[in-house]
C-alpha positions in Angstrom: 17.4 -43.5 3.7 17.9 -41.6 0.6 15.1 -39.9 1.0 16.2 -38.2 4.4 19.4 -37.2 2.6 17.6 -35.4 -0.2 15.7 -33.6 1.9 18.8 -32.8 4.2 20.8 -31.8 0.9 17.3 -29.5 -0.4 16.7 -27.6 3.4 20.8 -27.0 3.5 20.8 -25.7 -0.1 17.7 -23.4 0.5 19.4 -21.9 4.0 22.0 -21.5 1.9 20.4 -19.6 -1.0 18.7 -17.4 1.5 21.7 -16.3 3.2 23.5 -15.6 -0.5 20.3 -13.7 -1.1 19.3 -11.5 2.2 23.6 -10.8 2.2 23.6 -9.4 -1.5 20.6 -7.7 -1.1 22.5 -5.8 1.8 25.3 -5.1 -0.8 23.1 -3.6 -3.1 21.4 -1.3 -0.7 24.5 0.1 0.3 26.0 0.6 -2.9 22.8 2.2 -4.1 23.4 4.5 -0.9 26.5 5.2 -2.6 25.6 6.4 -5.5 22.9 8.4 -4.5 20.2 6.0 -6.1 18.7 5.5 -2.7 17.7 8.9 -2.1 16.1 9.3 -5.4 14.0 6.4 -5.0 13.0 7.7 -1.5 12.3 11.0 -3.0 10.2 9.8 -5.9 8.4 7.5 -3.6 7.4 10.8 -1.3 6.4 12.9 -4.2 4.4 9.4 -5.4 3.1 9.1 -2.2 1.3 12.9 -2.1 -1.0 12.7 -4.8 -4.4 14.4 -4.8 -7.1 12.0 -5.7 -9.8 14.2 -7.8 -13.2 14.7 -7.2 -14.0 11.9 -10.0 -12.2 9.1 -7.9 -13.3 10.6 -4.6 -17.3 9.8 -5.9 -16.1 6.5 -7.4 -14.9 5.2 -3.5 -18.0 6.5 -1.8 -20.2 5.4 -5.1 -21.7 8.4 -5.6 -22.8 10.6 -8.7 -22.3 14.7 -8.9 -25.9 15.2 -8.1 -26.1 13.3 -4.7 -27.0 15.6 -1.8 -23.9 15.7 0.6 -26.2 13.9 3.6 -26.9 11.1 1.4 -22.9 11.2 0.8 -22.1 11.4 4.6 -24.4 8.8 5.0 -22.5 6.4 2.6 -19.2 7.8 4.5 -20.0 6.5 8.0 -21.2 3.3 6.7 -18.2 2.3 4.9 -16.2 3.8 7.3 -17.6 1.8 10.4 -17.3 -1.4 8.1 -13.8 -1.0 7.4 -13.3 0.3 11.3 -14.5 -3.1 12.2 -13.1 -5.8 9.9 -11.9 -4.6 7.4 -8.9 -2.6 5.7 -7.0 0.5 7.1 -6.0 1.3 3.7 -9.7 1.1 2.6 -10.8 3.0 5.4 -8.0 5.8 4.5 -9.5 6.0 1.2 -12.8 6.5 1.9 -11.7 9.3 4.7 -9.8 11.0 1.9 -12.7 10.5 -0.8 -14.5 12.5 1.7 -12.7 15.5 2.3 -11.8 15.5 -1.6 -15.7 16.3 -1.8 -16.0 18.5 1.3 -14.8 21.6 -0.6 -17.3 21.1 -3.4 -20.1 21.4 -1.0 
């Protein structure tokens, strides 16, 4: 019997926690609207978001060195892209897309 009532007392107190929690998180995204903190996190998140990844990190994704021919590196491109295509990881997959067309220019 007392067990029923400590778990009644812990599931009540945890609904209760995450209400206090989800409703001052609300708060504290519109006060940060207020004072403008908002947009700058948005805006530094966008300018984080466009980075250029450099030829160095492009051959480190499709693990290749400078003096690979750019068949052998389309080669490696389709394979890891079709791998990721199939089970695997949009992010991934994005990454080896942009690895590619980092090096495209170069060749």
């Amino acid at each position: 019997m007392a067990a029923k009532i400590l778990a009644n007392v812990i599931v009540a107190g945890s609904v209760i926690l995450g209400r206090s929690l989800a409703q001052a998180y609300r708060q504290a995204l519109a006060n940060a609207s207020k004072s403008r903190v908002a947009q700058e996190t948005i805006q530094n998140t966008i300018r984080e978001g466009s980075k250029v990844m450099t030829e160095q990190e492009a051959r480190h994704i499709l693990g290749v060195s400078e003096g690979t021919a750019w068949e052998e590196i389309s080669k490696k491109y389709d394979t890891l892209f079709e791998r990721n295509a199939k089970n695997g990881s949009f992010y991934i997959q994005s990454k080896v897309h942009r690895a590619k067309e980092c090096l495209e220019p170069v060749y």
